[in-house]
N, C-alpha and C positions, 0 to 999 in steps of 0.2 A: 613619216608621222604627220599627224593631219595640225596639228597645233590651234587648237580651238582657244576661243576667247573665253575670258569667265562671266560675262554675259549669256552663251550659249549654253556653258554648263551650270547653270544656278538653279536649273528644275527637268524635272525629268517629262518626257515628249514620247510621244511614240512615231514611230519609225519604220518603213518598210523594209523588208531583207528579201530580198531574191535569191531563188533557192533550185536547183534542180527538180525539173516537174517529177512529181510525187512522190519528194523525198519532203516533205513539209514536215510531220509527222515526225520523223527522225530527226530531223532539224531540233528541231521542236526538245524533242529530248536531251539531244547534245549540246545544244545551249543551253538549258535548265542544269544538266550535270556540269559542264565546264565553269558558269555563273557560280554554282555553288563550291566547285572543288578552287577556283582560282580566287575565292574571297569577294566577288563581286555584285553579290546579293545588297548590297547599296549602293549602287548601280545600276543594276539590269532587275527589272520587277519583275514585270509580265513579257509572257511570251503567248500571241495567239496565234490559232493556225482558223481560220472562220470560216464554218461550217451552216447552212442549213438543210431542210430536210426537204426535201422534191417531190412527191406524187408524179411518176410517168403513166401516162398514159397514151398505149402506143398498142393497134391493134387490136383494143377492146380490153388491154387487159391493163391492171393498176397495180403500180410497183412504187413504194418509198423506200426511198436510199437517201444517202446523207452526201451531198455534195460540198469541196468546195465552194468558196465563195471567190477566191482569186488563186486558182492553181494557179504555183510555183511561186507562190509570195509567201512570209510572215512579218506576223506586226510583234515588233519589241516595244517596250514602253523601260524607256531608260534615261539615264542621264549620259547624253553624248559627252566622252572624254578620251584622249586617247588611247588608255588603258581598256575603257570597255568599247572602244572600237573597232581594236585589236583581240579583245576575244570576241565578238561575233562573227567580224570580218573573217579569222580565222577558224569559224567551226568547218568541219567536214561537211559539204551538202551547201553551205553559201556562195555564191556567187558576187554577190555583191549587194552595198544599200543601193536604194532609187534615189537617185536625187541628183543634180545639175552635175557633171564630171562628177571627180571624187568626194564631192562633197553631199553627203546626208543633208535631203531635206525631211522637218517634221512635219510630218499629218497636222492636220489643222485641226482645234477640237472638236467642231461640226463632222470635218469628214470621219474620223473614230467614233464619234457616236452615234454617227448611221451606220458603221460597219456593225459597229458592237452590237448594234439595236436590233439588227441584220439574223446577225447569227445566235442572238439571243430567244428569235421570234421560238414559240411554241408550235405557230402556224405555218402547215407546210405550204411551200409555193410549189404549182401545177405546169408541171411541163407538158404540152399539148401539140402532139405532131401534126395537126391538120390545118390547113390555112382558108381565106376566102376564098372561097369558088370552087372548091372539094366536092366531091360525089360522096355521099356517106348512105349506110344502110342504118335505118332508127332498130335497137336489139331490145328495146322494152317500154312498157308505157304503151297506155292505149294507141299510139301510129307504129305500134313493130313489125317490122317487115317492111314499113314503106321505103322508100327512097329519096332523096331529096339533095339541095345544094346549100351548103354553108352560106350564109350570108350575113351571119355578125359573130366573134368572138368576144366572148369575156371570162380572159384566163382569170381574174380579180376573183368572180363569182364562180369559175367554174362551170359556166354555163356557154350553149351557144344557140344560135338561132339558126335554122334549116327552113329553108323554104321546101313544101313539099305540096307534090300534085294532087287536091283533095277534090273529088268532082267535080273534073277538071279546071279546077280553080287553083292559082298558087296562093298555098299558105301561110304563112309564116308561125314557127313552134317553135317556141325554147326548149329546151333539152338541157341536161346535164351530158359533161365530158363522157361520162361510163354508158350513158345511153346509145351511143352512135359507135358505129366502126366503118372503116374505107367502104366504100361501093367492090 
């Protein structure tokens, strides 16, 4: 037993649990049903498993999926005691909290409310497989067809800039991600 002080347990914190990778989700569950079936709903609040939404774009083509945000993690938001350290500790699928040896450390409230803020976004964030100095083919917009070399990224905007050979000149052209595919 972990024997916690009552300065630790006087307000609820949130918490990381490590979890078998992509078992987050069932975690997630069996903590929500054990919380509830063992009385510990004053205790254990929230359970989050933090999710945003991706845009890949990879070989011209544009795919949203819902990623993790920290596979094989969850965030509890509880009152550390030893009673409810002993049911998370014990669900099926946990491995253990994060924090110095056996000791749970709490999230700070800055770093919780970037995760949250994170996984709250409406806006998806843009996964972009091509990096500087890339040969790309432009597939729309007045330069299609041409050819050219990456020479700025900005996943933020979704945009990049290509330098490309315009009689015989190098040019430099923004472009959207969807406009460009490999050489």
């Amino acid at each position: 037993m972990m024997n916690l002080n009552t300065t630790e347990t006087q307000g609820k914190r949130w918490y990381v649990v490590h979890t078998y990778s992509g078992h987050e989700s069932k975690v997630k569950q069996n903590l929500m049903r054990r919380s509830e079936s063992m009385g510990m709903d004053n205790r254990i609040f929230n359970i989050e498993v933090p999710e945003e939404k991706v845009i890949e774009l990879k070989d011209g083509k544009r795919t949203e999926k819902t990623k993790k945000i920290f596979p094989g993690y969850v965030l509890v938001e509880m009152i550390l005691d030893d009673d409810s350290w002993h049911v998370v500790r014990n669900t099926p699928g946990v491995t253990s909290f994060v924090g110095a040896g056996s000791r749970p450390v709490p999230l700070s409230p800055r770093e919780v409310k970037k995760v949250l803020k994170r996984a709250s976004s409406r806006k998806a964030r843009i996964e972009f497989d091509y990096k500087l100095g890339d040969e790309v083919k432009i597939t729309s917009g007045p330069f299609q067809d041409f050819n050219g070399k990456i020479i700025e990224v900005s996943p933020e905007r979704g945009k990049v800039k290509v330098s490309v050979s315009i009689f015989g000149r190098s040019t430099p052209v923004e472009l959207e991600f969807g406009q460009i595919n490999k050489a």
